[in-house]
N, C-alpha and C positions, 0 to 999 in steps of 0.2 A: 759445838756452840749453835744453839738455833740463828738463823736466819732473823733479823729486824723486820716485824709488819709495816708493810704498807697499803693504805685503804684507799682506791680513788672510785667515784662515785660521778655518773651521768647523770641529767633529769631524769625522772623515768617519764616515760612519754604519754599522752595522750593518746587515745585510743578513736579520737573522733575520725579520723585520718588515715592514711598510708604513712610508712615513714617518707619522708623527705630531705634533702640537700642540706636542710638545719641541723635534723636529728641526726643525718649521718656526720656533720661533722662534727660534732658534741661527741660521737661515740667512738669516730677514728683519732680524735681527741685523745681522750680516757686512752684507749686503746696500744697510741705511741708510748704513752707514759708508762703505762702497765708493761709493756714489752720493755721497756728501756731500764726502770726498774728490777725486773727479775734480770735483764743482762749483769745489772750494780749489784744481784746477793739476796735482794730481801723479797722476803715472803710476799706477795703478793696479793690480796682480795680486789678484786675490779667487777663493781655489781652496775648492772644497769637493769632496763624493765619498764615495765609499763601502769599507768595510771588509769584505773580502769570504775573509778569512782565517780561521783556528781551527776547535775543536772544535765550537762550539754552529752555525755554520754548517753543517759537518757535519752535526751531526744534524739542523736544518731541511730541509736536500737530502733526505736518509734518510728522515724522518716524509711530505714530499712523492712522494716513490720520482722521483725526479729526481736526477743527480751535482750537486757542487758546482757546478762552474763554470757549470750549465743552471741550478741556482737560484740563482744569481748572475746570471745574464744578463736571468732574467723579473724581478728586482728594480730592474735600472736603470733604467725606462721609467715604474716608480713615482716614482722620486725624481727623476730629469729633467721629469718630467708635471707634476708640482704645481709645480716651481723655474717651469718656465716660464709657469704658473696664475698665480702669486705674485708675478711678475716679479724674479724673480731679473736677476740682470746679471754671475751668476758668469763669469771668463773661461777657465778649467777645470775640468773636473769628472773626479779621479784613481780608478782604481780598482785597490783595493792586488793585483790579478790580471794589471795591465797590465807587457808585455815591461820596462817602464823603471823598474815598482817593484822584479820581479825583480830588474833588474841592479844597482839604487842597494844593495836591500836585502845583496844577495852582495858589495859592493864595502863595504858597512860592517861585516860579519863581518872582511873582510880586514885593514881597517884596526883593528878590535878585537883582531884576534889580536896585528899589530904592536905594542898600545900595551900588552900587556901584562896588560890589566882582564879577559879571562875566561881561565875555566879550566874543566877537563873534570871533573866527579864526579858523585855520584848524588843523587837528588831522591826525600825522604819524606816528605811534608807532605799538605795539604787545599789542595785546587783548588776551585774556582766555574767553574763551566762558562758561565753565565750573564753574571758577572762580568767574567771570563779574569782570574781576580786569582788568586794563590796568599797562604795564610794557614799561619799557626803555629799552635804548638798550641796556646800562650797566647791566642791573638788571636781563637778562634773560639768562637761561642756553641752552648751543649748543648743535649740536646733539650727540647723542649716540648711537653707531653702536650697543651697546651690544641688545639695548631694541627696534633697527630698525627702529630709526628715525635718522639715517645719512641724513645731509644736512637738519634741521629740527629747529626751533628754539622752547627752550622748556617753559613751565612754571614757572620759580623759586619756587611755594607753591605745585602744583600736578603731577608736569613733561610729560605735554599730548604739543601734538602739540600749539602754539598759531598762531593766525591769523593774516595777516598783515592789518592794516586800516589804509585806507588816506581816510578823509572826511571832511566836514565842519562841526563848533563842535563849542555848547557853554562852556566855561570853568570858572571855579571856581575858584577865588584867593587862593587856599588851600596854598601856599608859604606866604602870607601875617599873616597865624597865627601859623608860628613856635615860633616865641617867648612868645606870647600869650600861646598856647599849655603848654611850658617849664614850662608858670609863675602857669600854673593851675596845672602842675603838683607837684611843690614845695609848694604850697601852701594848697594843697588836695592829701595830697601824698596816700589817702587811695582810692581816685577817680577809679583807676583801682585796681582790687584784683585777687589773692593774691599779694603778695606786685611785688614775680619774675614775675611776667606779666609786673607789671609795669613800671620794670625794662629794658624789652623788647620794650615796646611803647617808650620810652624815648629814648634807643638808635637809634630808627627807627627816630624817628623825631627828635634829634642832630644832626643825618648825611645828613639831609637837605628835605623842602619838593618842590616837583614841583605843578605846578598848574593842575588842575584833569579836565578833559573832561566830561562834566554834561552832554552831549545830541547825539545823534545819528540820522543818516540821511541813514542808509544803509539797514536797517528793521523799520517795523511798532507797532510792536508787544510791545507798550507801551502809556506813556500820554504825550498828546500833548501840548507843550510848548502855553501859549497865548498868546503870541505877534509874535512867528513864528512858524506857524501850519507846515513847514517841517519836523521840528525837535519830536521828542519822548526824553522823561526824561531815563538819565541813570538809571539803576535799580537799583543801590544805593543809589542813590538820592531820588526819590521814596522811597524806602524800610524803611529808617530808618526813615522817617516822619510817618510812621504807628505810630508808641506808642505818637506821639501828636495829630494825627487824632483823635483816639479812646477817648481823653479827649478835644475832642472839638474846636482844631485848624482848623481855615479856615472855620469854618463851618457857623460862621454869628449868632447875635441874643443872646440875655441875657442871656440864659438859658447853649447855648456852652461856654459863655465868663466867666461863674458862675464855670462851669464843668472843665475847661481849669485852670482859678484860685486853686481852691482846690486841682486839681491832680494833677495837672505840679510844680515842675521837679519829676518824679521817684524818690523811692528810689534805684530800682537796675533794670537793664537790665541785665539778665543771658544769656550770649551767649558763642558758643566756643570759645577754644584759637584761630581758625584758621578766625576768626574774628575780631578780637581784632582793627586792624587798624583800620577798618571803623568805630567802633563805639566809641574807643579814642582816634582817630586823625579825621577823617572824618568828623563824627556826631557832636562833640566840636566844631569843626572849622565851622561848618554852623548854629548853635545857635546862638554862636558867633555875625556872620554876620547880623543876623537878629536881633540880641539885646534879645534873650530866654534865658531862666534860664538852666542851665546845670544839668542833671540826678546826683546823688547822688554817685551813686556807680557802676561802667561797672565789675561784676562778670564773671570772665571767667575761665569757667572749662577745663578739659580734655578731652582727648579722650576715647573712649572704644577699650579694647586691647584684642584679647584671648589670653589665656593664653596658650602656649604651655609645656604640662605635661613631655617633656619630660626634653627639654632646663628649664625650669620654667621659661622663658621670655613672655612676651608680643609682641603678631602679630597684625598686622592689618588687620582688619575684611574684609576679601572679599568671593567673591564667586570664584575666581580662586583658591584661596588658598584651598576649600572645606571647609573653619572654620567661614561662615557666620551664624550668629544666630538673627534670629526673634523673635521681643517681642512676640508672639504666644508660642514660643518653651518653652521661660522664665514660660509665665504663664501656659503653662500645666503642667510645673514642681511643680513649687512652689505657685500657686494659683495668685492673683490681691497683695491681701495685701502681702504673701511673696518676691515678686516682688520687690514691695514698698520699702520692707525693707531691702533686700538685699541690692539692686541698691543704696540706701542711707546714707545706716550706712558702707556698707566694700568697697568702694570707696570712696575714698579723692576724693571731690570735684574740688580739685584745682590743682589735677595730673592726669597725664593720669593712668588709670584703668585698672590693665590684670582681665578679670571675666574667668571661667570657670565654667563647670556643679558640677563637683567634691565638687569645693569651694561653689557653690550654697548652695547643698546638708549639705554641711562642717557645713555653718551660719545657714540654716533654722530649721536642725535637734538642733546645739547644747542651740543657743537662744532662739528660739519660741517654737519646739517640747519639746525638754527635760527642760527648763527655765519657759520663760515666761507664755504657754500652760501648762506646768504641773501645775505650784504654781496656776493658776487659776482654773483648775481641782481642784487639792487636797482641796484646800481652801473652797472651793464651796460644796463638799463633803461634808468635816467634821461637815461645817457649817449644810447643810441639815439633816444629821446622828444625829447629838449632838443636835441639837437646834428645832426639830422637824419643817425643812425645812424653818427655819428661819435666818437670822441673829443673835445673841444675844441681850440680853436685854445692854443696855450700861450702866455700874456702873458710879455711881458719880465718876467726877474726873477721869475716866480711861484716856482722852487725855494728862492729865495734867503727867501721870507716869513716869517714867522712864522705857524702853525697847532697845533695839537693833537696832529695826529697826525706831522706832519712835527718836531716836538719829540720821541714817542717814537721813530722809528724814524732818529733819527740816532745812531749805534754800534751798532746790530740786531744787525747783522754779528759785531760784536764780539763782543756778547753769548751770540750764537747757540754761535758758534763754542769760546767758553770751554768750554760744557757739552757741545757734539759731540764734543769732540776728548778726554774723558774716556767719553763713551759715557754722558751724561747725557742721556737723553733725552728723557724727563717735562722738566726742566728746561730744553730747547732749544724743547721746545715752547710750554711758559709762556711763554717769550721773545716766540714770534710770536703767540699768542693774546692778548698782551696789548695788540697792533698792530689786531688782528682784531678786537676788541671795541674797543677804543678807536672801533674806525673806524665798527661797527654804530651805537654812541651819538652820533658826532660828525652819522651823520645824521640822528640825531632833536632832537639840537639845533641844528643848523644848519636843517633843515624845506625841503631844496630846492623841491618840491613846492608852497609859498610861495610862496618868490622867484621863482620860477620864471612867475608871474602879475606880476610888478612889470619890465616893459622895463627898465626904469633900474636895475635888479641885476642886467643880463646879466654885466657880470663876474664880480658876487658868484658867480653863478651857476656859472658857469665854472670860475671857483676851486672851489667845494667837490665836483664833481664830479672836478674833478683831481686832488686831496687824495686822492680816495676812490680814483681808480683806480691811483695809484702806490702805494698804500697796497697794493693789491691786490695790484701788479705785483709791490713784493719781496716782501712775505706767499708768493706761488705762489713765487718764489725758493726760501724756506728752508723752505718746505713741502715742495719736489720730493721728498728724499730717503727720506720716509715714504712720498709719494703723487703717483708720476713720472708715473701716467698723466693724472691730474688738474690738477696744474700747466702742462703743456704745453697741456693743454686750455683754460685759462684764459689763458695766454698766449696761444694762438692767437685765443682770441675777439677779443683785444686787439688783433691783426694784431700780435702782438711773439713770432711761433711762433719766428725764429730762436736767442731768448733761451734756449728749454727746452736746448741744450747748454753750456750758458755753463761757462766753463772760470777764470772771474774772479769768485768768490763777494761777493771785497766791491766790487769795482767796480760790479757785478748790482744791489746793494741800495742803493747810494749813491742818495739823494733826488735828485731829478732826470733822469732817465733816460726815464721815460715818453713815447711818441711822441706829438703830436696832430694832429690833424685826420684820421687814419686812419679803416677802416672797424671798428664792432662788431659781435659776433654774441652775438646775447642768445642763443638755447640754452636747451636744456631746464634742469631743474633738475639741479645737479649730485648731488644728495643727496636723495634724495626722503624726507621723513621717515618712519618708520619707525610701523605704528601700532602701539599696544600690543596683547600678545596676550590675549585674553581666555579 
């Protein structure tokens, strides 16, 4: 029986940049899911990539004195270097300059022209170069002597200068599917997440939509329309036909139309709040047009905020402020996998995030150094001490007992998987740490270290150390998908390495599974604590 697809989709990024603290967490995002997925059975496609179209690129190439597609090329070595730091597990990585976005992109003009939704006139409005967003005149904010742009018309989403454009312009019926919009969002009220985002799209598109300017004639710096080679495709336009390129749209021939079938629609596009329009109003409304299946779920997270220790509030990350921080910084602190899990489990997905070093420090020591890394230290210990570097022999019927922890961690699974499969991640965690600490306590009241002096509790003995290491075994299970290089790691000590691709999540975690009389490997510490900085 095949395997059920599933499609999840990052931004693909701007190229005007380095990656940063944003895009990596959009991508370790995807990333958990995608792992966490192939552990539940189904096929997998997880595409992310970069944006490598429009104006403001342009001028990044120019400020550099490089062309486009040269500062476009020194750019993807940045965002492939850190995916694969971070361990990414993406299984393509698009780049909207690639011969196949060309041809999806010129193959979806085609079919616009067909259906009707654009038409040819002229464009006089405020552009965001920064943005790529075009504004009315209603919609934009005047200047502000305080921040020295008197006489200045500003951005309404980042408040930088906008640019005035009068040109000849293809336009998109986007006004033709406000109602349509309304109906998909009553009807799939889960379409955008969390629910207040969606709340936000909807008041944006009740207060009315205008028709959107698909093309430019003022720079070069994109793909060129086929029926009128003056014109270049707006980069939104472009942009968000990546995640149907990647499964085969436009590309021609049984094999894309096969690819295109099983993967299309997505189940989630993960992108920022400060996205949300294009891809719940924009992206719908040119499906729409075309007659395509509509993505599943538009996940739109937060921002990252630091944390200022003294207000306890949340800034915005810049380099004026002195409070910008590089994934670089993260990972010399807390390692790849600490990273991982910070960034996933003590940010709400779905609000914006104040992080700090402090609170880093806070999670990494009290979870993984003194929690998760101890109970598999200790565990692995007493196993090798008591059992003479083994696991124990397993008693008849030990799965079937009654114990502490074998009482929590019957439905784990279930539970796990309730909150993963929303993209609740704090929450899937709480799930397994509740396993994780259960199991730290259960050694200090049970006291093997004891028994362990009394011959006549070899069973006793036995038992609680088996308790602990299957405790262990599905813990490193529903841990993988935050921290793949550590679980397998733990499994292996276990002599249970083949488990790290398990493709059967709840079979994985069913109580009883544990091999014994195997060989352990006690191992360094997985987690060295962290000491405070002075």
């Amino acid at each position: 029986m095949d395997k059920p697809s599933f499609f999840i989709t990052t931004p693909i990024y701007y190229v005007n940049a380095a990656p940063h603290l944003g895009t990596a967490y959009s991508t370790v995002l995807c990333d958990v899911q995608a792992r966490y997925r192939r552990s539940k059975g189904y096929d997998v496609k997880f595409l992310t990539g970069m944006d490598e179209h429009g104006q403001k690129v342009e001028e990044a190439a120019s400020e550099h004195g490089v062309s486009p597609q040269e500062w476009c090329d020194s750019q993807a070595p940045l965002f492939e270097g850190l995916w694969k730091t971070l361990e990414i597990s993406n299984d393509d990585f698009i780049r909207t300059t690639e011969p196949r976005q060309v041809k999806a992109v010129q193959y979806l003009w085609e079919r616009m022209r067909e259906s009707g939704y654009i038409y040819k006139g002229s464009y006089d409005g405020w552009y965001c170069v920064p943005e790529e967003t075009y504004f009315t005149e209603t919609q934009v904010s005047k200047s502000d002597e305080a921040n020295h742009t008197e006489g200045q018309h500003l951005c309404p989403d980042c408040g930088r200068p906008l640019q005035r454009v009068q040109e000849e312009s293809w336009f998109f019926k986007l006004s033709a599917f406000q109602d349509r919009l309304l109906r998909l969002y009553d009807e799939h009220p889960d379409f955008v997440e969390p629910d207040f985002r969606m709340r936000e799209v909807r008041t944006f598109v009740e207060g009315g939509l205008q028709d959107l300017s698909v093309s430019r004639t003022s720079f070069d710096w994109g793909i060129r329309l086929p029926f009128d080679e003056r014109h270049v495709t707006y980069v939104w336009f472009d942009a968000l036909l990546n995640y149907m390129t990647a499964v085969g749209y436009g590309q021609g021939g049984d094999e894309a139309a096969a690819e295109l079938a099983r993967r299309w629609p997505a189940q989630f596009h993960v992108v920022g709040k400060d996205i949300i329009r294009f891809h719940c109003v924009i992206w719908p409304a040119m499906l729409m047009a075309i007659g395509e299946a509509l993505p599943e779920h538009v996940f739109a997270h937060g921002f990252l905020m630091v944390r200022n220790e003294e207000t306890g509030k949340g800034e915005k990350m810049s380099k004026s402020r002195g409070n910008a921080i590089a994934p670089q910084d993260v990972i010399d602190m807390l390692g790849v996998e600490g990273y991982r899990y910070y960034f996933m489990t003590d940010v709400n997905p779905g609000e914006d995030g104040a992080i700090s070093f402090s609170r880093m420090e806070q999670v990494y020591n009290a979870d993984l150094a003194n929690s998760w890394g101890n109970l598999v230290s200790r565990a692995l210990n007493m196993s090798a001490k008591y059992f003479d570097g083994r696991t124990p022999e397993l008693a008849d019927g030990w799965a079937e007992r009654q114990n502490p922890l074998r009482d929590i961690a019957l439905g784990i699974e279930g539970r796990y998987s309730e909150r993963m499969d929303r993209l609740d991640y704090v929450g899937a965690k709480d799930v397994v740490m509740e396993l994780v600490h259960a199991a730290n306590h259960y050694v200090e009241d049970s006291a093997p270290w004891t028994v362990a002096k009394d011959p006549a509790r070899a069973q006793e003995l036995a038992d609680i150390i088996t308790n602990l290491l299957e405790s262990i075994r599905i813990c490193a299970h529903l841990l993988a998908p935050f921290m793949p290089q550590t679980s397998a790691e733990v499994l292996r000590r276990m002599a249970l390495g083949d488990e790290a691709s398990c493709d059967d999540l709840a079979a994985a975690c069913a109580w009883g599974g544990l091999v014994g009389g195997v060989e352990v490997t006690k191992g360094d510490a997985l987690f060295p604590r962290l000491a405070a900085k002075k």
